[in-house]
N, C-alpha and C positions, 0 to 999 in steps of 0.2 A: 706222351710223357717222356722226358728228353731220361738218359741214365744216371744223371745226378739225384731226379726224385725218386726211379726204381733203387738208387744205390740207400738212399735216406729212407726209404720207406721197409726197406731188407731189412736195414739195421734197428728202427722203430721194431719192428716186428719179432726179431730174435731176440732183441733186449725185452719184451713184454712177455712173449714166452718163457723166457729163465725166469724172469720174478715170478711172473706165475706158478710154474712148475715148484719153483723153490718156496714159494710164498714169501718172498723175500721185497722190503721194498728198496725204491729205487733211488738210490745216492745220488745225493744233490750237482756232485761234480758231474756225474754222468747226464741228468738233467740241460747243465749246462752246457755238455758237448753239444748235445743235440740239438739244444735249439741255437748256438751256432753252425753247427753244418744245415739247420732248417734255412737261417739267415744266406747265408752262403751260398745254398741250392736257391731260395728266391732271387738274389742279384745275378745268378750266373743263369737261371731260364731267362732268355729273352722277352721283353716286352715292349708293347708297342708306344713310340711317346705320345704326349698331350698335344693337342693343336688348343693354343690359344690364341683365340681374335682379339688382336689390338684394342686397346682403349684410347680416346680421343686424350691427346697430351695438351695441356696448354703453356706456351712460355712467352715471353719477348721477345722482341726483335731490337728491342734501344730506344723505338722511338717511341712506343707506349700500345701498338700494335699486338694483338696476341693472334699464334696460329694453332691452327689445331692438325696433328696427324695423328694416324694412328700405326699401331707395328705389328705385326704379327708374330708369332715363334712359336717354335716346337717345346717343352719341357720336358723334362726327366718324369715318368710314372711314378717314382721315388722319393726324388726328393724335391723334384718342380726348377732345379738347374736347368735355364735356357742350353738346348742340345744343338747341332743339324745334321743335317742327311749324310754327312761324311763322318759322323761316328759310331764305331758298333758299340759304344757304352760313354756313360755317365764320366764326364773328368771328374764328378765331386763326390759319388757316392759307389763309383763301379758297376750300378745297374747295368746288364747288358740290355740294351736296343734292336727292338726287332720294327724295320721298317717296312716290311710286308716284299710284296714281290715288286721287283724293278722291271 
């Protein structure tokens, strides 16, 4: 558990205890902090991307001729943006990326 989820989960925690103790419920603005810094703590733990196998492409060549390859690529966990191994995160959504050990 990296200290963004301990720091998120502290604060979950003392805010549930006040309402508690107060019997108070919990304002909506405050609702919505949270599950931004929930979002937040999700894109900034590392995770690891998608390996997805190519699918067979078909086009022309001009002369009526079709070929077939296929392509492989890594994607985002998030949001499925083709990634590669020289990025520690998402250009499109900031997921950070964990590529395992080198």
């Amino acid at each position: 558990m990296n200290r963004y989820v301990k720091a998120l989960n502290f604060i979950k925690g003392t805010l549930s205890a006040f309402h508690q103790r107060t019997n108070s419920e919990v304002p909506k603005k405050e609702t919505e902090w949270l599950n931004t810094l929930q979002e937040l703590t999700e894109k900034a733990t590392p995770k690891e991307p998608n390996f997805n196998r190519g699918i067979e492409i078909q086009s022309w060549d001009g002369d009526c001729c079709s070929i077939g390859y296929t392509h492989d690529y890594w994607s985002c966990p998030n949001c499925n943006s083709p990634v590669n191994e020289y990025q520690n995160g998402c250009s499109q959504c900031l997921q950070a990326l964990d590529w395992g050990e080198e």
